[in-house]
C-alpha positions, 0 to 999 in steps of 0.5 A: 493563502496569501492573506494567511501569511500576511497577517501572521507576517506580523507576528514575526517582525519582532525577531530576525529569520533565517534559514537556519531557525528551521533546523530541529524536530517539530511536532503538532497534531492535524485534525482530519475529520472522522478518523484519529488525528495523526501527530505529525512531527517534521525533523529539519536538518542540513545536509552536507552542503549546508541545504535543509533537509525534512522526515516526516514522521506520522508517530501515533501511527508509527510511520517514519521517514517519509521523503519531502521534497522541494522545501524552500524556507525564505524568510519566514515561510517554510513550504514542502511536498510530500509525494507519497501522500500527495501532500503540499504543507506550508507554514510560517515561523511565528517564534522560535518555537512555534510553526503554524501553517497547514497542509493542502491535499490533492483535491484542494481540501486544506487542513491547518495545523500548529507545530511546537519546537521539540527537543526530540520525537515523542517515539522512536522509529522501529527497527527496520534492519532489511531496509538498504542502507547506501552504498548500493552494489546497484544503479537506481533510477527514477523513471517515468511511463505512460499507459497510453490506453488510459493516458496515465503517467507512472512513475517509479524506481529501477533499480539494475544490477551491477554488470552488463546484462541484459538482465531478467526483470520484474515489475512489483504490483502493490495490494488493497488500496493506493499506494507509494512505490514501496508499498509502504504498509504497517510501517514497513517498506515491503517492495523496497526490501524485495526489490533490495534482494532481488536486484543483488540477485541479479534481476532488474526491479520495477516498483511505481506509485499507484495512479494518483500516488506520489508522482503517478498521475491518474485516479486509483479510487476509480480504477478497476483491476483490469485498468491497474492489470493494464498499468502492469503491462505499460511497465512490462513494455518499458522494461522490455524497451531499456537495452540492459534488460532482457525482453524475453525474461520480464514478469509480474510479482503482486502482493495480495491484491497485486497477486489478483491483478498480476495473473489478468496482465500475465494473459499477455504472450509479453509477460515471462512469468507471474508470482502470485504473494498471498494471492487469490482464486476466489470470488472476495465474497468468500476471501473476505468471510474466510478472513473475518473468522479467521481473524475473529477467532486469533482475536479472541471473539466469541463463537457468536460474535463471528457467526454475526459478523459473517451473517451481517456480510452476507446480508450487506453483499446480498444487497449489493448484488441485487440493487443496481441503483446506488441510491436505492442500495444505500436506503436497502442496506441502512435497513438491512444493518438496522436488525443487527443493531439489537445482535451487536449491543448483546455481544461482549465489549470485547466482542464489539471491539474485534468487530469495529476492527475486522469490518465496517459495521455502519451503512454508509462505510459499505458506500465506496463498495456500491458503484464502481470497480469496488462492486466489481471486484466483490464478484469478479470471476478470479478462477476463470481469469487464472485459467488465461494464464499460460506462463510459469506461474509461482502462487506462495502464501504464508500458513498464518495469513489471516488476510487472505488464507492458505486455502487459495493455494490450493484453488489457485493451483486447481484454476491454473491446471484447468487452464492447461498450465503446466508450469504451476509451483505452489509453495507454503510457507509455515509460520508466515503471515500476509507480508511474508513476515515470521509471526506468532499470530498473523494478525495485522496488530503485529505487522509493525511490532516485528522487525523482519520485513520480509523473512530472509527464506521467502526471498530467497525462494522468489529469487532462485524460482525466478532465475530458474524460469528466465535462464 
């Protein structure tokens, strides 16, 4: 690294630096192994005091706004992080025009890449009008706890309502995949808006980094949904320690996988309730089958195409539940996808194309899936888990999920009854997909393309069902 910047230094003597230089909108290109390279654009401004400022934009995916932090620019050198992608960048000024450093991930793994001065972003940023705009008629504070049982610091945002308290109270459990404090997906900021509206309402707000995101230490990858369960509950027991907040009125919301880790923590006597967003009672073999025709038939796939992609997954799961030794299971499952080489190349192009998009289609993609808590969670019990939780329970979904379809509702009350909950309200809300938006298909393509967060009706509900279970 060291030996990197000395020899660009050379590059930069013919003209004088400072700060200043920085100021404006760069973009440039990182060229990630296996997958589309994102065009990465840096907006350098000075704040009021005169101090730079960054943005990152990710603008082929349309992503926009992403918080740096700690940026220094001495010299000729520019450095920065990137908490929510666990991301350190640093780059050198070798022109006026031209920026050129990399990017070093978390596991050590440097990615260079050239910057070109801009006179404005390739694409604007979509509109995101829900999004909180300061002032707010709220604190926010950033605050740190640790999961002892796993020895994991996580780190999140408070946010508390104005007035004295104590307050009721909820801590946010994020869906599929690592993810920031604001379950930022599809561009959208879905527990920033939530945590927005609720808090106005008067409950508190807990939303955190996953384990290994942003400021959150630990490793997701590994993690199973019984660990994140028991990241929940750390959360729940820090709430219940802060003097503004009711320690009797704290519970969970999750969001897609979040509403299947959320009712493993709710068991807990601490939690006062659970809501369950677009949750589920199935096994994921069943969850995932129901989303590949759901979302095969609003692409467009032909009835044989569908018939296929579910037939493949079955087969692939088959292999999975029956070879406990990875090794054997990755040479099982290349001989198993190989028949279904000659099915795919007699589907349509369009066919093919929803396939590549709706599920992995090559051996080694299933890999992540065969050892670990991706195996377990392929035929974990969620129905028997459902039956353990005894708080008041609200499971909502919307009627165009595609993701995970309305039919849980109707599982999910089914297993929480069984369980003798008395305290179940399952709601259905038509015309929204799985981020609660209001939507024409509830593909995923159009997650980005609409402007509504969250629709204004859902949060309402959430936060009226709430205050009507802690008061």
């Amino acid at each position: 690294m060291k030996r990197f910047f000395t020899s660009l230094l050379l590059l930069t003597a013919t003209f004088s630096i400072n700060a200043q230089h920085f100021k404006g909108i760069w973009v440039g290109t990182v060229n990630l192994t296996g997958m589309e390279p994102p065009e990465v654009a840096f907006e350098i401004a000075a704040d009021s005091a005169g101090q730079l400022r960054s943005r990152m934009h990710i603008i082929n995916q349309k992503v926009f706004n992403i918080e740096t932090e700690n940026l220094m620019a001495i010299g000729g050198q520019l450095t920065m992080d990137i908490p929510a992608m666990s991301t350190h960048y640093e780059g050198l000024l070798i022109n006026d025009s031209t920026l050129s450093g990399f990017f070093l991930m978390k596991d050590k793994r440097k990615f260079p890449f050239e910057l070109k001065r801009r006179d404005a972003l390739p694409s604007t940023a979509l509109r995101r009008p829900q999004e909180p705009v300061p002032p707010l008629p709220y604190r926010e504070e950033e605050v740190t706890f640790v999961n002892r049982k796993a020895g994991v610091s996580l780190v999140g945002t408070l946010s508390l309502p104005a007035g004295k308290g104590p307050f009721p109270a909820a801590v946010l459990i994020s869906g599929s995949g690592p993810s920031d404090r604001n379950e930022t997906v599809f561009t959208h900021k879905v527990f920033l808006v939530l945590a927005d509206y609720l808090t106005r309402a008067g409950i508190a707000v807990l939303r955190v980094d996953d384990r290994g995101v942003g400021k959150s230490t630990g490793d997701y990858e590994s993690a199973t949904n019984e660990d994140l369960a028991d990241d929940a509950l750390a959360g729940v027991h820090y709430l219940q320690s802060r003097k503004e907040l009711n320690p009797r009125a704290v519970g969970l919301i999750g969001h897609s996988l979040g509403g299947e880790i959320a009712p493993i923590a709710a068991a807990s006597p601490d939690v006062a309730y659970a809501v369950l967003m677009a949750g589920s009672a199935s096994d994921m073999i069943t969850a995932y089958n129901e989303s590949i025709m759901a979302v095969g038939k609003g692409s467009g796939a032909s009835a044989e195409a569908i018939k296929v992609n579910v037939r493949l997954m079955d087969k692939v799961l088959e292999v999975i539940a029956a070879e406990p030794s990875d090794s054997i299971a990755k040479i099982k499952l290349a001989a198993t996808l190989l028949p279904f080489d000659a099915e795919v190349a007699r589907l349509s192009a369009r066919d093919r194309e929803i396939m590549e998009l709706t599920q992995p289609l090559h051996a080694e993609e299933f890999y992540p899936f065969l050892s670990g808590p991706r195996r377990a969670d392929f035929f974990r019990d969620q129905s028997a888990i459902l039956r353990k939780v005894k708080c008041p329970v609200l499971a909502i979904n919307g009627s165009k999920d595609v993701q995970v379809l309305p039919a849980q509702l109707p599982r999910i009350e089914k297993a929480l009854r069984e369980g003798g909950n008395k305290q179940v309200t399952i709601k259905l809300f038509p015309g929204k997909n799985h981020l609660f938006q209001n939507a024409n298909t509830g593909l995923p393509v159009e997650y980005p393309d609409i402007e509504q967060t969250i629709a204004p009706d859902v949060l309402a509900y959430m936060a009226k069902w709430i205050k009507q279970r802690v008061y």
